[in-house]
PAVOVEX-432626 format. One record per residue (C-alpha): residue number from 1; x, y, z. Coordinates in pm, 1 decimal, always signed. Layout:
// residues N
+------+----------+----------+----------+
! resi !        u !        v !        w !
+------+----------+----------+----------+
!  NUM !        X !        Y !        Z !
...
+------+----------+----------+----------+
This chain:
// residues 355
+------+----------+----------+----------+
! resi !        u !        v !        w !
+------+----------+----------+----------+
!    1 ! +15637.9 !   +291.1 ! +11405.8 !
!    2 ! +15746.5 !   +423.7 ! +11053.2 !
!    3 ! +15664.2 !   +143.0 ! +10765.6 !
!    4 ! +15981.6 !   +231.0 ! +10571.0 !
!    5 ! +16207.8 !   -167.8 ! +10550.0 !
!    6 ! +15970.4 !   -228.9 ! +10890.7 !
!    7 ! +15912.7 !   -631.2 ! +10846.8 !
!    8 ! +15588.9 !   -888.0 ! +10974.1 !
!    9 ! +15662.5 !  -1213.0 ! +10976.8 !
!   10 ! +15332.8 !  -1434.1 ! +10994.4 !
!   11 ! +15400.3 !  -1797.5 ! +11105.5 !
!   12 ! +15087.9 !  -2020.7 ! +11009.8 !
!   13 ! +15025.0 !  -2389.3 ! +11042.4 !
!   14 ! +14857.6 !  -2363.4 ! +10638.1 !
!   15 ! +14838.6 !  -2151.9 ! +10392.1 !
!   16 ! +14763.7 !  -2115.8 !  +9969.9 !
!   17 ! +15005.9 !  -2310.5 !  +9763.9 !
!   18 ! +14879.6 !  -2050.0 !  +9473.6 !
!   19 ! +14720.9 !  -1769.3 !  +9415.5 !
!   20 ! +14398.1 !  -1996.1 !  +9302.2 !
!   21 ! +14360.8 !  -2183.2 !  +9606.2 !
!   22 ! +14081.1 !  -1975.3 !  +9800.9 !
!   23 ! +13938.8 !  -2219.2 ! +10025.9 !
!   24 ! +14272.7 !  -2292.9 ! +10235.3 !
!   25 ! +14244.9 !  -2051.3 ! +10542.3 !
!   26 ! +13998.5 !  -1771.4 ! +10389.3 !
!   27 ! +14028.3 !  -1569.3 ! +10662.2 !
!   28 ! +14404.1 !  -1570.9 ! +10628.5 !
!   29 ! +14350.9 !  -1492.4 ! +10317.2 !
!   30 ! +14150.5 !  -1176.1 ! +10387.2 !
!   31 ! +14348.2 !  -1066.0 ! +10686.4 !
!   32 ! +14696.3 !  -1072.7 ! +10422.3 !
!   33 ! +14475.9 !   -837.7 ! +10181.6 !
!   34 ! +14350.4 !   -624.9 ! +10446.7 !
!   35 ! +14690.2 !   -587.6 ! +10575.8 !
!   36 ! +14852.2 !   -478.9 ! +10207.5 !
!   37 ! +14611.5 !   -256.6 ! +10125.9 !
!   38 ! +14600.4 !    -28.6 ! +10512.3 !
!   39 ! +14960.1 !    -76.7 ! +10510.8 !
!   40 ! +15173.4 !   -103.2 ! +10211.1 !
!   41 ! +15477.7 !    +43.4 ! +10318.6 !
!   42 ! +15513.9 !   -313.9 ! +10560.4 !
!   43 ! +15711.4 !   -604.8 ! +10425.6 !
!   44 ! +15562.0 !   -914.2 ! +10466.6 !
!   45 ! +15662.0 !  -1261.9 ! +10493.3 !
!   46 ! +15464.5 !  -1611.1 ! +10613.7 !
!   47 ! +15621.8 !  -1912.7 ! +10704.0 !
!   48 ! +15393.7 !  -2198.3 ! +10666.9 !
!   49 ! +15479.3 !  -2525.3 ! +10875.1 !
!   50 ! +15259.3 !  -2751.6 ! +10686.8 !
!   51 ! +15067.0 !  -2685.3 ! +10403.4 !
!   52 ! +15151.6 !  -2664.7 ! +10107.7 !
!   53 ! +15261.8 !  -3020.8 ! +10107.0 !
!   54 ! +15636.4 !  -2923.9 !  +9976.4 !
!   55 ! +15957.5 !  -2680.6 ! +10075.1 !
!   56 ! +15895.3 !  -2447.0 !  +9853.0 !
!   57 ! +15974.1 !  -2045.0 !  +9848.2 !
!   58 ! +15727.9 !  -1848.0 !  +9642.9 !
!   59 ! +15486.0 !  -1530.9 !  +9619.7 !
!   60 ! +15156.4 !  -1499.1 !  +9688.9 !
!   61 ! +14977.6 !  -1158.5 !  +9577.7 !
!   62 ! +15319.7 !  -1019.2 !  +9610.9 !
!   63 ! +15354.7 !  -1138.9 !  +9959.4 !
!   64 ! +15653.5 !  -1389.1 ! +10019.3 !
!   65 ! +15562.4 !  -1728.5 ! +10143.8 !
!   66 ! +15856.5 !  -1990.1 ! +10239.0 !
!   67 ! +15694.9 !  -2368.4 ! +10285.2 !
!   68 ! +15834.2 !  -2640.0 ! +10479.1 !
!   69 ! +15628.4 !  -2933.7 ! +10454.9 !
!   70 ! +15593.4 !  -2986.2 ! +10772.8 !
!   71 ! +15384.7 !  -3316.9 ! +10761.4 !
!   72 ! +15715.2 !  -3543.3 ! +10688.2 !
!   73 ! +15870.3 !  -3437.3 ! +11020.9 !
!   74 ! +15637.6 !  -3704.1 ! +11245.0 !
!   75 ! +15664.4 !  -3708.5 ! +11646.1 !
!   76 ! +16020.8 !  -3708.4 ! +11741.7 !
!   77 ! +16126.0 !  -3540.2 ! +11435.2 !
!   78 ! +15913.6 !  -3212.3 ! +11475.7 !
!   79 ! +16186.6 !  -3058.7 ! +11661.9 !
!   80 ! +16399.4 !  -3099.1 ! +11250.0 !
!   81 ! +16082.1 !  -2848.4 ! +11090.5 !
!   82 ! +16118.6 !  -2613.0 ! +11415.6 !
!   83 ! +16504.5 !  -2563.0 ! +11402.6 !
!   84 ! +16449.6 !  -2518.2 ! +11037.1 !
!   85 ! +16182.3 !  -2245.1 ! +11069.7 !
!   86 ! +16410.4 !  -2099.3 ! +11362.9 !
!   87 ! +16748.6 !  -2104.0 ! +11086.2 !
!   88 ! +16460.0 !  -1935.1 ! +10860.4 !
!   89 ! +16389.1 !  -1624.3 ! +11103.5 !
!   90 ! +16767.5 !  -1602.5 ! +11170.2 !
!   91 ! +16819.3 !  -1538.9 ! +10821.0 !
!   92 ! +16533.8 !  -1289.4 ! +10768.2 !
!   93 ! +16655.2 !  -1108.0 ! +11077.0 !
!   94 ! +17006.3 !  -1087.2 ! +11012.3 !
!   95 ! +16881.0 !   -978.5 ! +10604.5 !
!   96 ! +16627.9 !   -697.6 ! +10732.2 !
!   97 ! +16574.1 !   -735.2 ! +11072.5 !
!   98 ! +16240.2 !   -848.9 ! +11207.2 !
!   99 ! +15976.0 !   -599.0 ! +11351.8 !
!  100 ! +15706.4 !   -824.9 ! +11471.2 !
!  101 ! +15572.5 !  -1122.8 ! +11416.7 !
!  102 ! +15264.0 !  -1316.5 ! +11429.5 !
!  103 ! +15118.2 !  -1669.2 ! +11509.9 !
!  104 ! +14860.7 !  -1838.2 ! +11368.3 !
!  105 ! +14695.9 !  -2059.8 ! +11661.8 !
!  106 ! +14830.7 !  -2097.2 ! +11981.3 !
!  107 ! +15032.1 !  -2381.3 ! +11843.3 !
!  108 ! +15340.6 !  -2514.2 ! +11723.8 !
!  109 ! +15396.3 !  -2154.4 ! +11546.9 !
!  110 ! +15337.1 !  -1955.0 ! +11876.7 !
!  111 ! +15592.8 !  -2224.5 ! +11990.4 !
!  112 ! +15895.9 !  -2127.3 ! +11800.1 !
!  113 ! +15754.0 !  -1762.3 ! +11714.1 !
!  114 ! +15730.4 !  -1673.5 ! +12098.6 !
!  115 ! +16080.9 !  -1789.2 ! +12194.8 !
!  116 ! +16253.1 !  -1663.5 ! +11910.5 !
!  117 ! +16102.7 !  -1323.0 ! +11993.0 !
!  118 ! +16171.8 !  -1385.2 ! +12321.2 !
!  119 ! +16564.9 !  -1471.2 ! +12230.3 !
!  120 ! +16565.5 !  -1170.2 ! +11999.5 !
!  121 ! +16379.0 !   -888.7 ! +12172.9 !
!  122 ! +16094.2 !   -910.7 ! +11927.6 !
!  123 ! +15712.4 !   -836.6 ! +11922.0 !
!  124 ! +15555.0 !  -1141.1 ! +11909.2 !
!  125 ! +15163.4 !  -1205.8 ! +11946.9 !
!  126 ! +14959.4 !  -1506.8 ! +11869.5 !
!  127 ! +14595.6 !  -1538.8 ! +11715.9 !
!  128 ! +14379.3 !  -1777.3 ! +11929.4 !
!  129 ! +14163.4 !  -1908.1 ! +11645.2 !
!  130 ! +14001.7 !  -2214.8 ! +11799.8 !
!  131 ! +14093.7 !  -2567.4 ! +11883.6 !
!  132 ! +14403.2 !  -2393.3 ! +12011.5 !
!  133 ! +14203.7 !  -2282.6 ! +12289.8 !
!  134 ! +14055.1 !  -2645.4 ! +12403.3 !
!  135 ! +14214.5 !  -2842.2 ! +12699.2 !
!  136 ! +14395.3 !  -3122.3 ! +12413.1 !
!  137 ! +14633.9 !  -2835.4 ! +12283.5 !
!  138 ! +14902.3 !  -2965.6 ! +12545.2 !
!  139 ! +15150.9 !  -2729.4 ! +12385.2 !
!  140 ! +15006.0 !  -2418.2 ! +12553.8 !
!  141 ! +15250.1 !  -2484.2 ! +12913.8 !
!  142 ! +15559.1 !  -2536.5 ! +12687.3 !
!  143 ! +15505.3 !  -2216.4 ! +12491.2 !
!  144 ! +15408.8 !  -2061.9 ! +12842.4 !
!  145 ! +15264.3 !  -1735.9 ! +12680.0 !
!  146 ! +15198.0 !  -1380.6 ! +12866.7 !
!  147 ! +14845.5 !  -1230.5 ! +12870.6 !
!  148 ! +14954.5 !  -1024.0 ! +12670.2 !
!  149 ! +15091.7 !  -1213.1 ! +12364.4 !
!  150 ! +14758.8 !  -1350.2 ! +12345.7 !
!  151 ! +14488.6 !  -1195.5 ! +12131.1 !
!  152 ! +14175.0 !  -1413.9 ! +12109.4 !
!  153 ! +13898.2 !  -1422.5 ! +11809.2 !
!  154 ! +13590.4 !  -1407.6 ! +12019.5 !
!  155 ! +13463.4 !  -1370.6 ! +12368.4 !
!  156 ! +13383.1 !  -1755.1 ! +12362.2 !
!  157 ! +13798.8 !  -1846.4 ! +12273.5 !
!  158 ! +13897.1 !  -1601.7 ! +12584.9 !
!  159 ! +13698.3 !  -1767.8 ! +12852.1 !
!  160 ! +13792.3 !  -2140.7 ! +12697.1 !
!  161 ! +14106.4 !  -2073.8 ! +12689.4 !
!  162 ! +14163.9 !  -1932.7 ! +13038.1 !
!  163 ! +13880.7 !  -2220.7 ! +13182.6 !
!  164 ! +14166.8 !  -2450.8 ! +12989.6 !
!  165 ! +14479.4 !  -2301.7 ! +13033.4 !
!  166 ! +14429.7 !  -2014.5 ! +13328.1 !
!  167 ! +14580.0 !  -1749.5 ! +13095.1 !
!  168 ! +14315.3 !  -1500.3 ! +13001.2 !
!  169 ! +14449.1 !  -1330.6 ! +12636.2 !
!  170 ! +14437.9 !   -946.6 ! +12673.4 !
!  171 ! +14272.4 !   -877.3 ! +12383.1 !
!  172 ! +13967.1 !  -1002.3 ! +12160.5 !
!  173 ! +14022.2 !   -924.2 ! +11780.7 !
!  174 ! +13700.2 !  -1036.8 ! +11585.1 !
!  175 ! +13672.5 !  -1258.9 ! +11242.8 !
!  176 ! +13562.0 !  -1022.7 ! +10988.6 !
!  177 ! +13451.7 !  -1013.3 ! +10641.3 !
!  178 ! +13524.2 !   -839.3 ! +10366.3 !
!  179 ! +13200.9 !   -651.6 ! +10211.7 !
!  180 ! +13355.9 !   -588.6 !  +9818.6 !
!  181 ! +13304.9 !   -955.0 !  +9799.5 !
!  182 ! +12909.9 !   -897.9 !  +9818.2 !
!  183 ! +12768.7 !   -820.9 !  +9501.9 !
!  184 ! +12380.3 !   -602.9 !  +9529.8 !
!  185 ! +12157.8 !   -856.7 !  +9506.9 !
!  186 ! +11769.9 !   -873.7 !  +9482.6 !
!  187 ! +11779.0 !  -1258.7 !  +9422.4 !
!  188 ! +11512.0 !  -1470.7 !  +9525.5 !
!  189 ! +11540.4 !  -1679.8 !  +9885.6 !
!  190 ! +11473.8 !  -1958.8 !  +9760.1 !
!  191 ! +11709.5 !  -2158.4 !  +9924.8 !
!  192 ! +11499.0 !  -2248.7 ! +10251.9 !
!  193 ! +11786.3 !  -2401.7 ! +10470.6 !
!  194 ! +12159.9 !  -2349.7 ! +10388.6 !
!  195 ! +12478.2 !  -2498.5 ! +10564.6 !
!  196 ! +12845.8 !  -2434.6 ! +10472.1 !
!  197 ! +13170.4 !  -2599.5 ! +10602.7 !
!  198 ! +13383.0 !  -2829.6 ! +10603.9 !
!  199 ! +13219.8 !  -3166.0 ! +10633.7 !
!  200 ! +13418.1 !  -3297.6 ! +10988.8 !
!  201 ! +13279.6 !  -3454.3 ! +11295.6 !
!  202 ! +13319.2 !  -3172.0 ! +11475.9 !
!  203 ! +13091.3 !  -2978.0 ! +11292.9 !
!  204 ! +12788.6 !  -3219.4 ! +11320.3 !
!  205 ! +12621.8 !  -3176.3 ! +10973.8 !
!  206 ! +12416.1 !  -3518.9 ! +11043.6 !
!  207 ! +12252.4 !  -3262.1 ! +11267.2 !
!  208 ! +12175.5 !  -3071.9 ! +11013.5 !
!  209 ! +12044.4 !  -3318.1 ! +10786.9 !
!  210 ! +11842.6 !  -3483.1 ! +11039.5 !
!  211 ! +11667.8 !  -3131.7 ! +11128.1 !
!  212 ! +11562.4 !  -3111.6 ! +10721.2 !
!  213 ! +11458.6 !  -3455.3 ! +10751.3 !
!  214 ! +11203.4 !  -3328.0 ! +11015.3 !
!  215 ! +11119.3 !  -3018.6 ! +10905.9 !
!  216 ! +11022.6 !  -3153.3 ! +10596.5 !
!  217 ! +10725.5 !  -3356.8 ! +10756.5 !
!  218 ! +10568.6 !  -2997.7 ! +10826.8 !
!  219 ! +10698.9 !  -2844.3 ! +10492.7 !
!  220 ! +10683.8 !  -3096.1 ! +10187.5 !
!  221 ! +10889.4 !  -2866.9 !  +9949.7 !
!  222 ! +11158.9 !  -2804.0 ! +10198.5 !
!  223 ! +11464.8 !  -2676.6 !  +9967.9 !
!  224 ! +11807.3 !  -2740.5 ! +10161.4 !
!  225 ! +12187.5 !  -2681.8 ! +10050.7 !
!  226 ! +12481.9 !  -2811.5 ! +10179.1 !
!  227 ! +12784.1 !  -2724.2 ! +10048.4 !
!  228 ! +13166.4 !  -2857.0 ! +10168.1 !
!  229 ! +13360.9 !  -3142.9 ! +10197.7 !
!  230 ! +13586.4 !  -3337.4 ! +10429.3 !
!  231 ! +13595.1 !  -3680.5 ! +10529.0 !
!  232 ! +13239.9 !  -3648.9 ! +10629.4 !
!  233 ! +13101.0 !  -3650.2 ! +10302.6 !
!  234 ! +13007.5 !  -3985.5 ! +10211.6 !
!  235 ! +12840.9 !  -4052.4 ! +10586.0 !
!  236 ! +12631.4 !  -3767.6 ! +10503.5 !
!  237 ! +12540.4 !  -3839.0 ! +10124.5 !
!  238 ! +12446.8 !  -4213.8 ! +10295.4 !
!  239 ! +12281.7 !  -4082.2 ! +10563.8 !
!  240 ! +12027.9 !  -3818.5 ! +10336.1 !
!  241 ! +11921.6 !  -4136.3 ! +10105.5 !
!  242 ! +11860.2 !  -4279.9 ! +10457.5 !
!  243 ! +11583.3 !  -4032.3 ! +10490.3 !
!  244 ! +11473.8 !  -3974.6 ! +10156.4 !
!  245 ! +11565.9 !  -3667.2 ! +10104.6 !
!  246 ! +11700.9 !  -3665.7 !  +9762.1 !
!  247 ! +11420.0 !  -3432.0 !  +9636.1 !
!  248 ! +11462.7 !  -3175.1 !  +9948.0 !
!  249 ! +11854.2 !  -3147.9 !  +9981.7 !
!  250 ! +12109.5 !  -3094.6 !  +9770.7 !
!  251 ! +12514.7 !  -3156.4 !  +9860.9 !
!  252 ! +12731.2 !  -2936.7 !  +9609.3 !
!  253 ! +13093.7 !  -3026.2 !  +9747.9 !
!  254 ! +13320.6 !  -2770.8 !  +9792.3 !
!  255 ! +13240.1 !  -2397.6 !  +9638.7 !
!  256 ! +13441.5 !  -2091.9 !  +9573.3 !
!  257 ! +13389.0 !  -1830.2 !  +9854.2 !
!  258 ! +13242.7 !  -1640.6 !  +9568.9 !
!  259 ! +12963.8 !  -1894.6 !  +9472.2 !
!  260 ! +12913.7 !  -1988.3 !  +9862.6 !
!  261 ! +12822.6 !  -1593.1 !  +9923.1 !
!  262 ! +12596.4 !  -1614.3 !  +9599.6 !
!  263 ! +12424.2 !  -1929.0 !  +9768.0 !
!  264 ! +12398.2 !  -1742.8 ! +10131.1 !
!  265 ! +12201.9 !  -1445.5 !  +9926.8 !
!  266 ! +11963.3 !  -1667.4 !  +9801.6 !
!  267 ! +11878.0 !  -1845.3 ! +10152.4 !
!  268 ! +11616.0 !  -1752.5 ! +10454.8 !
!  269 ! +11810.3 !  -1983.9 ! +10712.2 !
!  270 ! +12160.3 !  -2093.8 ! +10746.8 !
!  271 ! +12274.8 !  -2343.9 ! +10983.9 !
!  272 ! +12571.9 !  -2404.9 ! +11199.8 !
!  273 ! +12564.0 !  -2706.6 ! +11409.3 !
!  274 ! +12897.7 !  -2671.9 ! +11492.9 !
!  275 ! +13000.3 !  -2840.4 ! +11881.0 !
!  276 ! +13281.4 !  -2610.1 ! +11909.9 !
!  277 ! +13331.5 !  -2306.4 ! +11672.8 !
!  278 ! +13595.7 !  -2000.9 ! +11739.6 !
!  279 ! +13429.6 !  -1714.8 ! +11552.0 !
!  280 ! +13270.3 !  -1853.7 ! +11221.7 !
!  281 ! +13373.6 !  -1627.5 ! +10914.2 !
!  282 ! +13066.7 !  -1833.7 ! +10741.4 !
!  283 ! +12778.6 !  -1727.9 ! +10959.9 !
!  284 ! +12933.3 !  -1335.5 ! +10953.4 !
!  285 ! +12901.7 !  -1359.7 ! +10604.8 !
!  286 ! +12569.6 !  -1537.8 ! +10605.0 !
!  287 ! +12441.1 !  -1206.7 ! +10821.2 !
!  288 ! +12595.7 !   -995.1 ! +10548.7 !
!  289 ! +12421.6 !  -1203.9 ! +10287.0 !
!  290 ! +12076.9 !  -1129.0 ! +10465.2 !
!  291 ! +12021.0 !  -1500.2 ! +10616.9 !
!  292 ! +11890.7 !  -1543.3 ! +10984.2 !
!  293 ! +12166.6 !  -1751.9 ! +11146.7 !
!  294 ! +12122.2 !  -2013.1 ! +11385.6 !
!  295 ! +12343.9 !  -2184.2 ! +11607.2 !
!  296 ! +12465.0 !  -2401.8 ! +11920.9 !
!  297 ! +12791.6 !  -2148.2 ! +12015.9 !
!  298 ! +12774.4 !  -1821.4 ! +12080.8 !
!  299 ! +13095.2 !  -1637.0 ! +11955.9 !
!  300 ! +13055.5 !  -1289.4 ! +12196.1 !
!  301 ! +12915.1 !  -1198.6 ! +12530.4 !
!  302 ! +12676.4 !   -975.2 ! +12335.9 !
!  303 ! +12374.9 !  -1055.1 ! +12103.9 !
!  304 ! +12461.5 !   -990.3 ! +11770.8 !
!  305 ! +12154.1 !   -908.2 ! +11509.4 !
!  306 ! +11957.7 !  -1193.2 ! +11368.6 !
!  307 ! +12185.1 !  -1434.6 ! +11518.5 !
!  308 ! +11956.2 !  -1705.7 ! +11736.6 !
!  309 ! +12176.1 !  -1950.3 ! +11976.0 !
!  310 ! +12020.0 !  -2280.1 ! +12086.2 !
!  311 ! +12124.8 !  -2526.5 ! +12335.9 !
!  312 ! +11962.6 !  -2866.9 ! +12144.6 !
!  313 ! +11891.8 !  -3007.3 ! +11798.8 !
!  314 ! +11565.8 !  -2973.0 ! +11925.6 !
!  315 ! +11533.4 !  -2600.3 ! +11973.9 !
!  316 ! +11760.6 !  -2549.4 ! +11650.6 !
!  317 ! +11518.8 !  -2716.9 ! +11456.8 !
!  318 ! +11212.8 !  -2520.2 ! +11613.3 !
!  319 ! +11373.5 !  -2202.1 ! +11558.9 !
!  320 ! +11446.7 !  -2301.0 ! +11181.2 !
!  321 ! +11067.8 !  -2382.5 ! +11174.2 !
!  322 ! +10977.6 !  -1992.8 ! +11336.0 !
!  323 ! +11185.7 !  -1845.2 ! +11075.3 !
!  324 ! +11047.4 !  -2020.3 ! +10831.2 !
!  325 ! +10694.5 !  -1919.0 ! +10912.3 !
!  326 ! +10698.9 !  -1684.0 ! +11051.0 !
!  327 ! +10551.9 !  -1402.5 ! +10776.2 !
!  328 ! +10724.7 !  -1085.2 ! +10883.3 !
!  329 ! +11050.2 !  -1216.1 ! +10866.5 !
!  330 ! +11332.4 !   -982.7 ! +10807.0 !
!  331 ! +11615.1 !  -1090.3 ! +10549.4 !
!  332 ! +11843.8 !   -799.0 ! +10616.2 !
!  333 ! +12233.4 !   -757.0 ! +10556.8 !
!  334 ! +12386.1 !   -764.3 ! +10901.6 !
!  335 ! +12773.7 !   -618.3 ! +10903.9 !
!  336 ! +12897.1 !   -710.8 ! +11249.1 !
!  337 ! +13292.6 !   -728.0 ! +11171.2 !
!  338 ! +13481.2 !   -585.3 ! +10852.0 !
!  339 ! +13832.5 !   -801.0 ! +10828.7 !
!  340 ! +13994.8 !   -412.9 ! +10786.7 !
!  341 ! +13908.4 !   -342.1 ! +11130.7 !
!  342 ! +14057.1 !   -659.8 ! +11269.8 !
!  343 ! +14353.5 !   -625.9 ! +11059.5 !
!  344 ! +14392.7 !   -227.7 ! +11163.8 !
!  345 ! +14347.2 !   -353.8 ! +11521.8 !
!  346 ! +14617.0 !   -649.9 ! +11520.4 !
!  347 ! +14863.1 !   -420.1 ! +11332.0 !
!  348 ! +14860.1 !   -158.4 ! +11633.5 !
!  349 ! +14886.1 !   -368.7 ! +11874.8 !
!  350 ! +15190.2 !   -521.5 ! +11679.1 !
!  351 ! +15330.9 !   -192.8 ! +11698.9 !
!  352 ! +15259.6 !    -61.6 ! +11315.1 !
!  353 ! +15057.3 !   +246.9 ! +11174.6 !
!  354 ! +14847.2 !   +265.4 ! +10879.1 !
!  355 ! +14987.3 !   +445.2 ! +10611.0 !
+------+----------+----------+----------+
């Protein structure tokens, strides 16, 4: 497909109200550069259904972004923010006429994106990206989507979804990361235990703390980070004076992806004791940073270097203790996925070339 007045239009649940607001949907975020930079000659245009938290039509890097607040249309009034996102597409297509288009989540976006493409005759895959893929997501038989409209992020998303759904998506695009972000470092580990997220239930980071609160009956001077927030946060601050561990662990709140890399440089371990994870941008960048990564889900069907998946807290906390005395070892920068790869693999199959 020629670039020249070819047009992507990305339909997201969230994305940055500004330019300066690089912890909403990172990987987004990377996938948009990625996306620029192979292919500039590709107009681009996201409509987000939800956040930012107002109807607004702005620029982002460049890229056009049309809001629609999406969180004042409640239960029977979600059909209102789909018709308006539908009047939206009718307008782009009529303007310049719509190439492809992609979904965010197998969602409320793959909803309106998949019939519109099928009313139109246009291209239209969605992103599996996580929750999407669980049993709850009860949108999945309206949207009724083929095989192949369905591109999952991992192995683990594929089989959920089709255990879930019984539609196997045709393809498995990775999470990547983007490697420019990594600055060489020779700075010490002295971090002994790190953990990044967003502090939700769902991510079980009173796992985490409870495995520092053991570990640190066999190692004294313990040093742990975690760094997020969410609703989470005050359980956990409550629940680390519980055991004492003011001294051992410190909680920094949300960082800039740029500080949270610095942090993963400087640490041996880093733990994700996520339940239910789609394909963790975090722990790929932890690899790249030169941590050993443990955790309870296992993203691919293959191993992936210095990436250790346990079944309990238990084992999770005895591997953190092997690592972490174990002499020889290695704190290596693992590159499994690059985010230009993905992005170079989701444009083909939308139907672009680089260039």
């Amino acid at each position: 497909m020629k670039q020249e007045n070819k047009t992507l239009v990305i339909l997201t649940p969230a994305f940055p109200a500004h330019e300066y607001d690089e912890n909403w949907v990172p990987s987004q975020q990377l996938f948009l550069c990625s996306v620029k930079k192979l292919f500039p000659g590709v107009n681009i245009i996201v409509l987000s259904f939800i956040y930012p938290f107002s109807a607004a039509h702005y620029y982002w890097h460049g890229t056009e972004v049309q809001s629609f607040d999406g969180k004042k249309y409640r239960k029977l009034k979600r059909p209102l923010l789909w018709r308006k996102v539908w009047k939206k597409l009718n307008e782009i297509n009529k303007e310049q006429k719509i190439s492809a288009m992609l979904s965010f989540w197998c969602g409320e976006c793959a909803l309106v994106g998949h019939y519109f493409g099928k009313r139109y005759g246009i291209k239209h895959i969605t992103w599996v990206c996580g929750q999407d893929a669980r049993e709850t997501n009860k949108l999945v038989k309206f949207i009724r989507p083929y095989p192949d409209e369905l591109v999952a992020k991992s192995d683990f998303l594929a089989d959920e979804f089709y255990r879930n759904h019984r539609i196997r998506p045709s393809q498995i695009i990775p999470n990547g990361i983007e490697p420019s972000m990594f600055e060489i470092s020779d700075k010490l580990r002295d971090i002994d235990v790190l953990a990044v997220g967003s502090l939700s239930g769902l991510k079980q980071y009173d796992i985490f703390i409870e495995i520092i609160a053991a570990l640190r009956k066999k190692l004294p001077a313990l040093k742990a980070v975690l760094a997020g927030d969410g609703e989470e946060r005050e359980r956990l601050k409550k629940l680390a004076e519980d055991y004492h561990l003011l001294e051992n662990l410190s909680m920094t709140g949300m960082l800039p992806p740029a500080e949270a890399i610095k942090l993963m440089q400087g640490a041996k371990v880093f733990l994700h004791p996520s339940s239910y994870e789609g394909f963790s941008m975090a722990c790929l960048e932890a690899l790249y940073a030169g941590a050993q990564v443990i955790s309870f889900v296992k993203p691919m069907h293959h191993d992936i270097k210095n990436w250790h998946v346990v079944k309990t807290k238990e084992e999770m906390k005895q591997k953190t203790l092997e690592m972490l005395e174990k002499k020889k070892t290695l704190f290596e920068p693992v590159l499994v996925y690059t985010m230009d790869d993905s992005a170079a693999a989701m444009m083909n199959l939308l139907g672009f070339s680089p260039g």
